[in-house]
OpenMM code with the backbone's topology and positions (N, CA, C; nanometers):
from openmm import Vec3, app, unit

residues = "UNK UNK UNK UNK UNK UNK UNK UNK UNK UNK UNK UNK UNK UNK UNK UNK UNK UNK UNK UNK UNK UNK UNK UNK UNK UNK UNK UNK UNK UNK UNK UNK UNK UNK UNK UNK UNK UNK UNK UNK UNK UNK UNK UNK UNK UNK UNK UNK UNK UNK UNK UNK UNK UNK UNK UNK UNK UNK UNK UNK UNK UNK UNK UNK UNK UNK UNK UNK UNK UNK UNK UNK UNK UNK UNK UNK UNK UNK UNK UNK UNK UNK UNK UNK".split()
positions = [
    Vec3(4.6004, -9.0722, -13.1584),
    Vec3(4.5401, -9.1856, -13.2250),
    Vec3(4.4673, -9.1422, -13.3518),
    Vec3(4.3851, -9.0543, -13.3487),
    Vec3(4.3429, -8.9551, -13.5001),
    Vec3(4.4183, -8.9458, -13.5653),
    Vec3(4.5374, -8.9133, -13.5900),
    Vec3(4.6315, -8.9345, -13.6758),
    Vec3(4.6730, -9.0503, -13.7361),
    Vec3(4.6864, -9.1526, -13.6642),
    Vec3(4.7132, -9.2694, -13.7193),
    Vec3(4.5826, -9.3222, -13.8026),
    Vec3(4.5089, -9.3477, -13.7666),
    Vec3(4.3674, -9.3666, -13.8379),
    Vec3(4.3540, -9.2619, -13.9518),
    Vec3(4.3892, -9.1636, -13.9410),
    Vec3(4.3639, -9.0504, -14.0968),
    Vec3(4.4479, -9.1268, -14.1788),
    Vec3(4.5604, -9.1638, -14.1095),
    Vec3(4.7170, -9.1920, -14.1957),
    Vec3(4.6660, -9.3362, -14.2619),
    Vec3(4.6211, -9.4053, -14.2246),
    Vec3(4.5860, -9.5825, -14.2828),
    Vec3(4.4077, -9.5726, -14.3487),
    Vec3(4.3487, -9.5189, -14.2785),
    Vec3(4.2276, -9.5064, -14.3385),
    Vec3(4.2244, -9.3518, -14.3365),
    Vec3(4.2124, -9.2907, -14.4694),
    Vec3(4.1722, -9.1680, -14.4833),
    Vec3(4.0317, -9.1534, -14.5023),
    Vec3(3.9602, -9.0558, -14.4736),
    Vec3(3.8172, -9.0238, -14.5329),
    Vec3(3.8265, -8.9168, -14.6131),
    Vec3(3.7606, -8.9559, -14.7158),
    Vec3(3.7702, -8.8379, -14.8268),
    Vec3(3.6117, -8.7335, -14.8090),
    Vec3(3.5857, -8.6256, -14.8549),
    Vec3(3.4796, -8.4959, -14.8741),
    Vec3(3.3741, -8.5512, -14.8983),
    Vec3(3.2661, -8.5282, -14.8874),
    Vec3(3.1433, -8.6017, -14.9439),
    Vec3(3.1063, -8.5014, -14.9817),
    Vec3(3.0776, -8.4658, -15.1572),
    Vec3(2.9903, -8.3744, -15.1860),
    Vec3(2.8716, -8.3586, -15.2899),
    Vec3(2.8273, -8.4598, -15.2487),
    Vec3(2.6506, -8.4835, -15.3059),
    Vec3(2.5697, -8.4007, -15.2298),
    Vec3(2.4409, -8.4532, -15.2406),
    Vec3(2.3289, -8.3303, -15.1719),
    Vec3(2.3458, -8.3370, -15.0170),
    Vec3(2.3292, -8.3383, -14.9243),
    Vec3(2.3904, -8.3079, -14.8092),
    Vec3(2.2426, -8.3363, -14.7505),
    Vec3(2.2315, -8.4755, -14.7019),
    Vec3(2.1251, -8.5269, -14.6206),
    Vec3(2.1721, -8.6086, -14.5460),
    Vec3(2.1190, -8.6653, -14.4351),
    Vec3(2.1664, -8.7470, -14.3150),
    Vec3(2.2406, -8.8714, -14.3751),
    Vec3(2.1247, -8.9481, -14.4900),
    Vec3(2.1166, -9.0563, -14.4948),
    Vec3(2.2054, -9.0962, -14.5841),
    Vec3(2.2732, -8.9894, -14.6856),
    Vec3(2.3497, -9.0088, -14.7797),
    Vec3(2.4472, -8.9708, -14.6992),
    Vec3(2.4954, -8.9224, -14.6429),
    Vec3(2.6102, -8.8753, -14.5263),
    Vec3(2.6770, -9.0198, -14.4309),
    Vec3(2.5878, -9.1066, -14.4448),
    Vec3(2.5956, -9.2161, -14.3034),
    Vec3(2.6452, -9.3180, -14.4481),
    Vec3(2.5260, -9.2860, -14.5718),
    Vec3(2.5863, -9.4121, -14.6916),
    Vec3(2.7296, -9.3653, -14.7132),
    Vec3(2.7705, -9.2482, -14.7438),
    Vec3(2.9116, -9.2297, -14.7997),
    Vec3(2.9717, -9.2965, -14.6805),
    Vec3(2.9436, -9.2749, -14.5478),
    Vec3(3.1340, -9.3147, -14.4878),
    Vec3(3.0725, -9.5090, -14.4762),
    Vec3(2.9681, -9.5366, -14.4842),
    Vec3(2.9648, -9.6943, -14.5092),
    Vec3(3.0090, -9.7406, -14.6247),
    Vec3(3.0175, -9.6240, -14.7312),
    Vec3(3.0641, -9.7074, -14.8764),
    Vec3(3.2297, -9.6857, -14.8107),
    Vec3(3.2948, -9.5450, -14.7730),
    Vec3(3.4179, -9.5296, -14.7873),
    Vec3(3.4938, -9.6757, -14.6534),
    Vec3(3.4223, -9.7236, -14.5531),
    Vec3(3.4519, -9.8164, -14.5026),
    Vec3(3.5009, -9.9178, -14.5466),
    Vec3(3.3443, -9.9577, -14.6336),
    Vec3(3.3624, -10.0778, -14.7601),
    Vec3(3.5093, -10.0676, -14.8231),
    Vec3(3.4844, -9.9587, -14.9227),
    Vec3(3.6037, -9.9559, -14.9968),
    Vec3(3.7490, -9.9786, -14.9323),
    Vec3(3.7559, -9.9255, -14.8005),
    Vec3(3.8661, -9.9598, -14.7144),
    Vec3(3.9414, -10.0929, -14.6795),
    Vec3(3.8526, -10.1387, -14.6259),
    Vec3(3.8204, -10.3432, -14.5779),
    Vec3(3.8607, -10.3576, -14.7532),
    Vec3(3.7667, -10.3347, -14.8485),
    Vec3(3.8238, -10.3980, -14.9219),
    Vec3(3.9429, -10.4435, -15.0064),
    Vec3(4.0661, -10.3111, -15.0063),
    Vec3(4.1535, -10.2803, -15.0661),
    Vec3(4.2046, -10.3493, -14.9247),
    Vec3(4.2167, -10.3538, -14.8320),
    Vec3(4.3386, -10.4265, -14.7239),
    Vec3(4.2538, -10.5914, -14.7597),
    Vec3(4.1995, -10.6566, -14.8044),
    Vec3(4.1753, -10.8107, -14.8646),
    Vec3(4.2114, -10.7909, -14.9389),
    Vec3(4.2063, -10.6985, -15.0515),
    Vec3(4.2985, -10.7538, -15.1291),
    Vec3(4.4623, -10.7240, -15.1480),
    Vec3(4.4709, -10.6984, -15.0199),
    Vec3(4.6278, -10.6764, -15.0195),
    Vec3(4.6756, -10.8109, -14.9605),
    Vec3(4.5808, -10.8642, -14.8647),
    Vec3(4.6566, -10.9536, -14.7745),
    Vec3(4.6316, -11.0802, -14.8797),
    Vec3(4.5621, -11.0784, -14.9766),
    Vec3(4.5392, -11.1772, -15.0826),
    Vec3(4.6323, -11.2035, -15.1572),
    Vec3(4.6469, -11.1050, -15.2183),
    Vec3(4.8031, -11.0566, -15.3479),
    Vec3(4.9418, -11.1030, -15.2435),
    Vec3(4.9359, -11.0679, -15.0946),
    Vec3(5.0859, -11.1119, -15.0303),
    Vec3(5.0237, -11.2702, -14.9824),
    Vec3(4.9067, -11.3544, -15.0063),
    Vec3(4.9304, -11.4818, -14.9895),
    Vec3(4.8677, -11.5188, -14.7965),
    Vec3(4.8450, -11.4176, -14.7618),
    Vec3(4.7669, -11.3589, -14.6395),
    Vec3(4.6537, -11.4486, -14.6344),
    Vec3(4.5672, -11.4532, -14.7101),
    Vec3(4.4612, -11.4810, -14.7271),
    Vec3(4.4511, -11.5570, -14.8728),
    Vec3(4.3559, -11.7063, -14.8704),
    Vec3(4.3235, -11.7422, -15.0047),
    Vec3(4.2267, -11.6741, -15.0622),
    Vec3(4.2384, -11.7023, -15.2260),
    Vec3(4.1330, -11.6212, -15.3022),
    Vec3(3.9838, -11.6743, -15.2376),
    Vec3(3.9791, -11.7905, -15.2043),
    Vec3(3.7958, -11.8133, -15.1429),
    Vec3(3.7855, -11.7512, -14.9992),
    Vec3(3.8866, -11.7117, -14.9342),
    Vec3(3.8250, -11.6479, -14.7875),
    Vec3(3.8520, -11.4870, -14.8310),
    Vec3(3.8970, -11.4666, -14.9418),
    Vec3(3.9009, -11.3220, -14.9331),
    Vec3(3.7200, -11.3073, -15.0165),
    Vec3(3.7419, -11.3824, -15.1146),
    Vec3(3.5917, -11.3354, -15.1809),
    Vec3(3.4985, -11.3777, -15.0665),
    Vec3(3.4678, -11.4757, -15.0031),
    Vec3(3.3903, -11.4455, -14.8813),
    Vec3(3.3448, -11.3012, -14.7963),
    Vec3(3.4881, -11.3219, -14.7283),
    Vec3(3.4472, -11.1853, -14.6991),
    Vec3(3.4192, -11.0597, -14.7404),
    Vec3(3.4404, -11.0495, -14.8937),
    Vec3(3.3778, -10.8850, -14.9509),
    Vec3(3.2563, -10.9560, -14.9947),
    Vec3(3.2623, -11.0696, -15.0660),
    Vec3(3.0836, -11.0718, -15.0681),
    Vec3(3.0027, -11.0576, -14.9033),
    Vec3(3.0400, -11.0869, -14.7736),
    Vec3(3.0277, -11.0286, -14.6785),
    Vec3(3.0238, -10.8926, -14.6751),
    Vec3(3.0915, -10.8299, -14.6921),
    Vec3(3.1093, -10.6924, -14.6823),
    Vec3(3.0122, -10.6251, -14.7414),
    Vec3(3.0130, -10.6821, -14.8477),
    Vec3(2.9167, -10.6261, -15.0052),
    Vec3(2.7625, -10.6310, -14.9454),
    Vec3(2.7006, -10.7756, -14.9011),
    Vec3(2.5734, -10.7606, -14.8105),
    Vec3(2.4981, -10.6648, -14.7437),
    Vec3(2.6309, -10.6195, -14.6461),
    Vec3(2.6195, -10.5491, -14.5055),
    Vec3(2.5647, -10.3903, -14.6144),
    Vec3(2.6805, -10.3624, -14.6860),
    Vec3(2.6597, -10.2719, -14.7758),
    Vec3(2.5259, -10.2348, -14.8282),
    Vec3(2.4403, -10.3517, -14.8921),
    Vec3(2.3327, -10.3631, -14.9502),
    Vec3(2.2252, -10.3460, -14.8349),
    Vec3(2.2498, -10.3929, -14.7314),
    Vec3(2.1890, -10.3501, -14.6566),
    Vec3(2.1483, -10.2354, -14.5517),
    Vec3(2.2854, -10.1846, -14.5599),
    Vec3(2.2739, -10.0259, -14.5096),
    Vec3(2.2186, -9.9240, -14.6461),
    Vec3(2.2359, -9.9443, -14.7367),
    Vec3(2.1582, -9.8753, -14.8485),
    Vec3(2.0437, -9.8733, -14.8807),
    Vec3(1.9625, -10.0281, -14.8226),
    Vec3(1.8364, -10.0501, -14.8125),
    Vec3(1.7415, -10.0056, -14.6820),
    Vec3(1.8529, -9.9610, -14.6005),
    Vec3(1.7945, -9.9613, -14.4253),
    Vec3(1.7976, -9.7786, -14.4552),
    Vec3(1.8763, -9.7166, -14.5134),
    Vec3(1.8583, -9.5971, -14.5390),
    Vec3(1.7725, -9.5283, -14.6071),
    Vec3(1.7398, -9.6236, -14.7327),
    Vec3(1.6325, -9.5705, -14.8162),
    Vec3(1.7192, -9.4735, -14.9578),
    Vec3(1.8121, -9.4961, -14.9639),
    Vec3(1.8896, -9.4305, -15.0592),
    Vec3(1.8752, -9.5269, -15.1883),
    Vec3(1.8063, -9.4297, -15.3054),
    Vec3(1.7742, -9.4954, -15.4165),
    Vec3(1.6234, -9.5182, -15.4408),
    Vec3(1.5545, -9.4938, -15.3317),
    Vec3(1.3920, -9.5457, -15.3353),
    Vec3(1.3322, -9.4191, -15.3902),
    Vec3(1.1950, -9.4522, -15.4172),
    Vec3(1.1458, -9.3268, -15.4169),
    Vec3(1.0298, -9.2832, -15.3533),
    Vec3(1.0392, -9.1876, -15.2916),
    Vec3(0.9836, -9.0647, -15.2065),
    Vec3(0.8603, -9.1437, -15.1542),
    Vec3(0.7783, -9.1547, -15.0534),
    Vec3(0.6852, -9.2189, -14.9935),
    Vec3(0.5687, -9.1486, -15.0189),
    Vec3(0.4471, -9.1286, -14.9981),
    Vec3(0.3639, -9.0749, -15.0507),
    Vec3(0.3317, -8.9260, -14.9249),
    Vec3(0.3905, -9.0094, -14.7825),
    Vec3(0.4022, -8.9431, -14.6566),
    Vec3(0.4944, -8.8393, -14.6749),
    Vec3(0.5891, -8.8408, -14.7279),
    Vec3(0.6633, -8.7399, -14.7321),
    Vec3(0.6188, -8.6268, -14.8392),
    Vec3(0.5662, -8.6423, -14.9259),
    Vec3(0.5052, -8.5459, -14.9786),
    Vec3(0.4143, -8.4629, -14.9412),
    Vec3(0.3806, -8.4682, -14.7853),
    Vec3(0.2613, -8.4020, -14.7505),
    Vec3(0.3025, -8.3388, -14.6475),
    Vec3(0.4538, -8.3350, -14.6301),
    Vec3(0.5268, -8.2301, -14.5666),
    Vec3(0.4778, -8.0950, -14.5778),
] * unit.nanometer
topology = app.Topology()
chain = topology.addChain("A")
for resn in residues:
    res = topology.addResidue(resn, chain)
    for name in ("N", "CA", "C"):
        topology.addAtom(name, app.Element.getBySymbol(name[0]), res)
């Protein structure tokens, strides 16, 4: 079954700074990006109309915004953590 899943969804290297939280954002963005390229496939073959496909990536897009916000990726540094 790993195989088939590499074969339709691949995951590509992540090589930014190497922290938990950017580790968990990359495979939520590479998800995103996934879902999104199969809407717009099933869009382009008529699968799906253009308003339920933009639905759902502005769906998608949310969830996104919100795992980026639940991670803390982009913020800056707390005052607590500096006293590491």
């Amino acid at each position: 079954m790993a195989d088939y899943s590499d074969f339709f969804a691949p995951r590509s290297r992540y090589y930014g700074p190497v922290k938990p939280e950017n580790l968990v954002f990359n495979a939520n963005l590479q998800e995103f990006s996934h879902r999104v390229s199969l809407l717009c496939g099933l869009e382009t073959n008529g699968k799906l109309s253009p308003e339920e496909t933009y639905q759902e990536i502005k769906s998608l897009w949310k969830q996104l915004k919100q795992s980026k916000k639940a991670l803390g990726i982009g913020q800056a540094p707390s005052a607590a953590d500096d006293d590491h």
